[in-house]
C-alpha positions, 0 to 999 in steps of 0.5 A, spaced: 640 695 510 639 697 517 633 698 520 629 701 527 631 697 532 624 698 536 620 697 529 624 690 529 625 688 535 617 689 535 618 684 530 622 679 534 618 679 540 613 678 536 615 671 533 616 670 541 610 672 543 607 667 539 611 661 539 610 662 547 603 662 545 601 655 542 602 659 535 597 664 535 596 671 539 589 672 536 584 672 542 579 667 543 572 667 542 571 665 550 576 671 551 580 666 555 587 669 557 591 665 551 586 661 549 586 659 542 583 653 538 589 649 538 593 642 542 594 647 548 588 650 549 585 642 549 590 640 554 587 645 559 581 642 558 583 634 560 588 634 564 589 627 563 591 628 556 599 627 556 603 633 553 607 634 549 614 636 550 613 642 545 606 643 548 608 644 555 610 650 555 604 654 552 599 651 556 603 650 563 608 655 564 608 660 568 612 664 567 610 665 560 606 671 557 598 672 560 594 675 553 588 678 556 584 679 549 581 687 547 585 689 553 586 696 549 580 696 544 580 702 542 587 702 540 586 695 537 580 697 533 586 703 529 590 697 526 588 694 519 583 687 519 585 686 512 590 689 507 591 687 499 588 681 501 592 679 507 588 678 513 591 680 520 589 678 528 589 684 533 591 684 540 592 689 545 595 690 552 594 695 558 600 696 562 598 691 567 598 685 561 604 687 557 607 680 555 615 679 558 619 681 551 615 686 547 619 692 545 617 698 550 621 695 557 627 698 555 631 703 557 629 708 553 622 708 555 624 707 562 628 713 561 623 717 558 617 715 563 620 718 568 622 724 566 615 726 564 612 723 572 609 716 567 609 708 569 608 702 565 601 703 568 601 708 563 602 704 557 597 701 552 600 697 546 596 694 540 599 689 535 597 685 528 600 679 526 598 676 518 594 669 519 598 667 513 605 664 515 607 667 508 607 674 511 610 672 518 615 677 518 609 682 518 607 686 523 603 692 525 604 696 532 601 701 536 603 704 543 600 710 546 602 713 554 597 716 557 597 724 558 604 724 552 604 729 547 604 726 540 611 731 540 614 729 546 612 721 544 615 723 537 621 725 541 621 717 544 621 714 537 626 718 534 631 716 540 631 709 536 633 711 529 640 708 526 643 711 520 640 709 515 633 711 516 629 717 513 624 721 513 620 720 507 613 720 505 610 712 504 602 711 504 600 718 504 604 720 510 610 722 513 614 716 515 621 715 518 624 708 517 627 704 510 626 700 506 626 697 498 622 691 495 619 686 500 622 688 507 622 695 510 620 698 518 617 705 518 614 709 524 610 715 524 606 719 530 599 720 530 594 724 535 600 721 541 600 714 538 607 711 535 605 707 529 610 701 528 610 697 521 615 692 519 615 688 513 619 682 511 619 677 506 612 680 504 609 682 498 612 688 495 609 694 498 605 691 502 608 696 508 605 701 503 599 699 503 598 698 510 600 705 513 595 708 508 590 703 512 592 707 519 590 713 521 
């Protein structure tokens, strides 16, 4: 089975965004830009503590991503805190904080920018990720451009669709995507904002259960 490839890309960058991250891209409670309560975050408070070589890259790298927490609330405050039980952090960025690696830098997207006078400036984009490492390969996603009809960013969407993906009814609404059991990638439009939900490994419907929860 095959999936969209934005949707799952979505899902890899993700995993990426985290892992470069110290393990969580939740916003810190100081909203910090990438400051959470791990090794990472205690390192840049006492910089005579040695770090390790897994550590290094969260805290010291440069070149990794900036989160700046709440950067897009509203669009965040649209994805689910909680579904069936699992328990989701949500982030946003705005075009001047998307991290290197989340899938809106391709060139389909710099295509259709530029075809409709739009810039990365423009780009808003929201994501949930489970707390529970169980439901990883879960993720919930929204990306919205400013001054974009909902038909002109559906026509984006459906640019990515593979062979397999259809148009189907899934949480009340109309879906395009696939899926069976525990794994699935869908996405839908709804007042200009694309919604992206991926599913893999977790409970059975559980991608069901969060389109229902979305606008």
């Amino acid at each position: 089975m095959t999936f969209d490839r934005r949707a799952l890309a979505g899902a890899l960058a993700t995993v990426l965004l985290v892992a470069a991250c110290g393990g969580s891209a939740s916003p810190s409670p100081s909203g910090a830009p990438g400051a959470t309560a791990t090794p990472a975050a205690t390192e840049t408070q006492a910089p005579t503590e040695a770090p390790t070589a897994t550590e290094t890259p969260a805290a010291n790298e440069t070149a990794g991503p900036t989160l700046i927490p709440g950067a897009v609330a509203d669009l965040e405050a649209k994805l689910p805190a909680e579904v069936n039980g699992v328990t989701f952090t949500r982030t946003s960025f705005d075009g001047q904080s998307l991290p290197p690696g989340t899938p809106i830098g391709d060139s389909d997207l710099e295509k259709f920018l530029a075809a409709n006078g739009k810039s990365l400036s423009d780009v808003r984009v929201a994501m949930a990720t489970p707390t529970d490492t169980a439901t990883v390969g879960t993720l919930v996603m929204a990306i919205q451009i400013k001054g974009v009809s909902s038909e002109q960013m559906l026509s984006w969407a459906t640019t990515s669709l593979d062979s397999e993906a259809t148009k189907t009814t899934l949480g009340g609404k109309e879906v395009y995507g696939s899926g069976a059991a525990g794994m699935g990638a869908y996405f839908y439009v709804k007042d200009d904002v694309v919604y992206y939900v991926v599913s893999f490994g977790g409970p059975a419907g559980l991608a069901e259960a969060i389109i229902s929860k979305l606008p």
